[in-house]
N, C-alpha and C positions, 0 to 999 in steps of 0.2 A: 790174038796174042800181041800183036803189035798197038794195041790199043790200049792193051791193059800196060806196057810198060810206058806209053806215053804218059797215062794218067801217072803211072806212080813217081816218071821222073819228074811229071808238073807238082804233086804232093810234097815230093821230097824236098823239091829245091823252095817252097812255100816255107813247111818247116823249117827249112835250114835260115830263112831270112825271118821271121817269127820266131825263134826260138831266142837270140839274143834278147828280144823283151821280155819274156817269161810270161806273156799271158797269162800261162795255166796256175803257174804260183799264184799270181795275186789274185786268180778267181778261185784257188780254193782255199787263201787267203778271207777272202770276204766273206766265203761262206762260211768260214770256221768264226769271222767275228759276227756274223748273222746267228748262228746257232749260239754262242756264248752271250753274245749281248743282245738276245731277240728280243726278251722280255724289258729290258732298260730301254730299247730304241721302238719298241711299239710303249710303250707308257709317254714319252717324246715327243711321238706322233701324235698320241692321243691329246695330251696338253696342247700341242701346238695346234690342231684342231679345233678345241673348243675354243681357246684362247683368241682365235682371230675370229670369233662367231660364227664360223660355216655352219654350222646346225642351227643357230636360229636363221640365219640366211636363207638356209632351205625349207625351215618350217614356217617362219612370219613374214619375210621379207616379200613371198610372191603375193601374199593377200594383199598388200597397200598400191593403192593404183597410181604411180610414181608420175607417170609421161615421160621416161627418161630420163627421170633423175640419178646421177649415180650415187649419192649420199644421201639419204632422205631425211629433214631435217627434223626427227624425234627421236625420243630417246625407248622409244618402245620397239622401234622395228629398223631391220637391215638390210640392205640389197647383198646378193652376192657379189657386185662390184666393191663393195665395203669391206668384204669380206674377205677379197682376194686382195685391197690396200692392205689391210690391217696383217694379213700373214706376210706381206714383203716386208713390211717394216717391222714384222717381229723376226726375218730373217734377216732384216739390216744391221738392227741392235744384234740378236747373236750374233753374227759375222763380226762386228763388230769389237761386243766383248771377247772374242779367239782372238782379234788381233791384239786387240790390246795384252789380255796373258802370253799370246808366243812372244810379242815384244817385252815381256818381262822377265823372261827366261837367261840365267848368267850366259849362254853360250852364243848369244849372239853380237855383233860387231854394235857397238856406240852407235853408229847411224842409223844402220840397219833398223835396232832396235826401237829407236825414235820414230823413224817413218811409221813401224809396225803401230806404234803405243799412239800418235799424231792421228795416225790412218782412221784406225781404230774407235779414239773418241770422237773424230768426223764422219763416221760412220754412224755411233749412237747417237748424237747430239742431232744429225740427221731425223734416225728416228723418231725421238721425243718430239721432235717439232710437226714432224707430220701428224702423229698423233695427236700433239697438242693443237693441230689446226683440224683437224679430224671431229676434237669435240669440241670445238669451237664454232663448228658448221653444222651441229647436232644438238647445239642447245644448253649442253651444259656449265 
């Protein structure tokens, strides 16, 4: 018996310091925008998948015998190191264009909003350029 009220006064006072975050809200928060927007954020997933080639990566990229190259320079095949560039910098550009829209938003302060919008296009412009050195090391 003495056991059992240790554990519950160690639960209790857990709770009590956990509860001011609400953990449990925002997880059944997520789950509710996981069931309403499943179908929108797995289509998402899917684009961003193909889009950065991990399926050809995994179907052509292992036949070409590289020696360690991690971009191989043709335009027929891809390494999964390509592959794993190419979706960072498609989450650079997205990250990117979000800042720029919350920095466009009326309710943010003049500066704020600049840094976000500044950030933003430093972020995409980022992008492009790796990309554009991406095929530039590939032949096209």
């Amino acid at each position: 018996m003495v056991l059992k009220r240790a554990v519950d006064r160690l639960i209790s006072s857990a709770t009590k310091r956990v509860k001011p975050f609400r953990l449990t809200r925002n997880a059944t928060g997520l789950a509710t925008f996981i069931r309403k927007r499943g179908l929108q954020l797995s289509y998402i997933i899917i684009i961003f998948i193909f889009s950065a080639g991990t399926v050809n990566a995994i179907l052509e990229g292992s036949m070409e015998a590289v020696g360690g190259i991690p971009i191989i320079p043709s335009r027929l095949s891809q390494t999964i190191t390509e592959s794993i560039i190419n979706s960072s910098m498609i989450a650079m550009g997205m990250i990117g264009f979000y800042l720029v829209f919350t920095g466009g938003k009326q309710a943010l302060r003049g500066r704020i909003a600049t840094t976000f919008v500044l950030g933003g296009l430093l972020l995409v412009s980022i992008s492009v350029l790796i990309g554009y050195a991406i095929l530039g090391l590939k032949g096209f």
